[in-house]
Structures are given as C-alpha cells and as structure tokens.
C-alpha positions as CSV (number, residue, x, y, z in Angstrom):
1,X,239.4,-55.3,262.1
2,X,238.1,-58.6,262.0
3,X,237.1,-59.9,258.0
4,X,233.4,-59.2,258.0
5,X,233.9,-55.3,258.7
6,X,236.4,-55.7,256.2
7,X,234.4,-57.1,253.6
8,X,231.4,-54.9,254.3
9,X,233.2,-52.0,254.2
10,X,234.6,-52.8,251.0
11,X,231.3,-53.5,249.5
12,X,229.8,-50.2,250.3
13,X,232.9,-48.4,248.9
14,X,232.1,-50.5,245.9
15,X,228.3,-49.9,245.7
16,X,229.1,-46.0,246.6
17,X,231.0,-46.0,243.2
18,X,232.8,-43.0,241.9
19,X,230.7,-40.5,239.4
20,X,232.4,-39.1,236.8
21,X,232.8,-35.8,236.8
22,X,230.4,-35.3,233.9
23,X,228.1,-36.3,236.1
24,X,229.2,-34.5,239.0
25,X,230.6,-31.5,238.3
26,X,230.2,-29.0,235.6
27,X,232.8,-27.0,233.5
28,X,232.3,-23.4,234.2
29,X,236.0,-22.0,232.3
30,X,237.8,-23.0,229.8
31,X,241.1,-21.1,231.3
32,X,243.4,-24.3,233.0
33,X,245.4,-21.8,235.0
34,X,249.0,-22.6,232.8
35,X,249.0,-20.4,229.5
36,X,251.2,-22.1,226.9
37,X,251.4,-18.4,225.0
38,X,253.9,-17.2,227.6
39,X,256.5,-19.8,226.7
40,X,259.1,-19.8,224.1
41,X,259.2,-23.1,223.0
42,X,262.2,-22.0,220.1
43,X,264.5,-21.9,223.5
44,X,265.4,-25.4,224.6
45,X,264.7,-25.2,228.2
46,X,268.0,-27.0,229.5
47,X,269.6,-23.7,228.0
48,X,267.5,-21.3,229.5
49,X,264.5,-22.3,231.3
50,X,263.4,-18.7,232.5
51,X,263.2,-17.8,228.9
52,X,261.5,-20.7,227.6
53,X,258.8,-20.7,230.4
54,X,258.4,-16.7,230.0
55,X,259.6,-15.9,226.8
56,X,256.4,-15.4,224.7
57,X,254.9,-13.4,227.8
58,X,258.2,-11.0,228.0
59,X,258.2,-10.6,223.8
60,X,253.9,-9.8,223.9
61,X,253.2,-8.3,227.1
62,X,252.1,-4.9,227.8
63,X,252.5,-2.9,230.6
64,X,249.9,-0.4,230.5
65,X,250.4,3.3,230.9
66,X,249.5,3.7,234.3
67,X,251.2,0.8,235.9
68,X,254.5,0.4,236.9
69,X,254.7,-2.8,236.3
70,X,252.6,-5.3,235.1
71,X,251.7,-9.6,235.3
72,X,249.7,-12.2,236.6
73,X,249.5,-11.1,239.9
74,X,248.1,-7.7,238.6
75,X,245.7,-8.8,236.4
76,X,244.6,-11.3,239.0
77,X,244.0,-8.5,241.3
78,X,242.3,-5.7,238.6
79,X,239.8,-9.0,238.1
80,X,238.8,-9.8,241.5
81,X,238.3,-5.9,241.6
82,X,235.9,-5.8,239.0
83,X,234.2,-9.0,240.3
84,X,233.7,-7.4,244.0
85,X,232.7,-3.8,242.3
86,X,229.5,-6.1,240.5
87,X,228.9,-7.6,243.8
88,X,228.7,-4.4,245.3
89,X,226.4,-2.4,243.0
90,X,224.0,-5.7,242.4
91,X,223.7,-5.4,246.2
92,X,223.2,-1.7,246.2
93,X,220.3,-1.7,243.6
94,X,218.5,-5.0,245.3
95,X,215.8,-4.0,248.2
96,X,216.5,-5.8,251.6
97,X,214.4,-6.6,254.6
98,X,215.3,-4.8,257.6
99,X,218.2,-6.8,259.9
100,X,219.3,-8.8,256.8
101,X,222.9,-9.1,255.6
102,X,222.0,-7.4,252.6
103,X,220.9,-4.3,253.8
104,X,223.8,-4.1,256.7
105,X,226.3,-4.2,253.6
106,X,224.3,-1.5,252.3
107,X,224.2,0.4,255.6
108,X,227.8,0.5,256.0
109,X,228.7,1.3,252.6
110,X,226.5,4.4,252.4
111,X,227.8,5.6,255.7
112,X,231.0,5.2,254.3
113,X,230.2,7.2,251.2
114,X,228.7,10.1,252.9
115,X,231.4,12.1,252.8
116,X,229.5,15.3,254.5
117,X,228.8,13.5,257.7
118,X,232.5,11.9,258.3
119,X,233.6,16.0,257.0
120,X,231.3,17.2,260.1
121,X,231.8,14.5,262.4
122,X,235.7,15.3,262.3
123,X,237.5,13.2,264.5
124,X,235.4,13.1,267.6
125,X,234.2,9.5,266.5
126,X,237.9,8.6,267.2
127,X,238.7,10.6,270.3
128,X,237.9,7.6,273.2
129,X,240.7,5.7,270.7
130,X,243.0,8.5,271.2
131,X,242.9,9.7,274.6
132,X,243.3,5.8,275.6
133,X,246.0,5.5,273.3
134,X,247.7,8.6,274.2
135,X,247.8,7.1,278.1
136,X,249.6,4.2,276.7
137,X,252.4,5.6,275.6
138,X,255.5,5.6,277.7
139,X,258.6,8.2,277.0
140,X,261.3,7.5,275.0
C-alpha cells in the first residue's frame, strides 16, 4: 500500500470518529449478567473457590415446590417463556391482513389449538408418513 492510501485511509478513520456509547446506544437493563449476591465473599477464594463464587446463592436460594431443581438456567428459561407467551397473545388479539406473517402465526396456532378437529382427524393426516415409513424398515 503505497503512503497516500495510507494516509487517506487514516484520515477517514479519523474523521469517522468513534461515538460514545451515550450517544450511540441506549441502556435498556440495569442487570450486568454477574450477580455479586451469589458469592460468599467471608470464604477466601484460594480456599474454596466453589463456595466463594456460589456461596450466597446455595445459603438464599429457593427451589420452588414444583421443581426438582432449580438455577440460572431455570429461571432463564421460565423468563424467555413468559416473554414468548406475551408475544403470542399480543399477536393473537392484533388484526392481520390476509397473507401476512401475522396472521399465518395466528393460523397455525388456532389449528393447533382445536383440539376437536386433530380428535376427528385421528391419524389419517399422518398415514402417507407411516405407510412410507413402514416400507423402510428392514428386519432385524
């Protein structure tokens, strides 16, 4: 790269500038993804690390009646569960235009939901599946 390119490309990198993210970007959660509460800091962690990181978390947490077990991971999931049933009904109580996304999501969930039809239909939606499937089988 000869030393004008260089020095152009330089200069535009320059002028480009870098926003801060107050300018750029908003903050939308206060939650930074590492919750100090779990750890024990009275446990010095070159003694035992596992309880120092998880100490306050094993000492406060409750596993709820209906659950097994219970953590992050769970939570995680019972939220994203929550967040997609919203989704869901703010798309089921909206009015759609024929062919559009929104009212295909609709279609299929309340063809899902009709629990009479799929009780009268039976199986014989599935029966091309099963007598192709059956032929593909070879003996043991």
């Amino acid at each position: 790269m000869n030393k004008i390119s260089f020095y152009s490309c330089l200069a535009l990198l320059v002028a480009c500038g870098n926003p801060s993210k107050k300018d750029n970007m908003k903050e939308t959660t206060t939650d930074k993804g590492l919750d100090l509460t779990a750890m024990d800091t009275s446990v010095r962690p070159q003694d035992d690390f596992y309880n120092f990181v998880n100490g306050g978390w094993m000492k406060t947490a409750k596993i709820p009646a209906d659950k097994p077990s219970w953590g992050t991971f769970n939570m995680l999931r019972e939220e994203t569960d929550q967040q997609c049933l919203t989704i869901l009904d703010n798309l089921l109580k909206e009015t759609y235009p024929s062919g559009s996304e929104g009212q295909k999501i609709q279609t299929i969930y309340k063809t899902y939901m009709d629990m009479d039809a799929r009780n009268k239909a039976g199986l014989s939606p599935l029966e091309p599946i099963l007598k192709k499937n059956r032929g593909n089988q070879k003996p043991c």
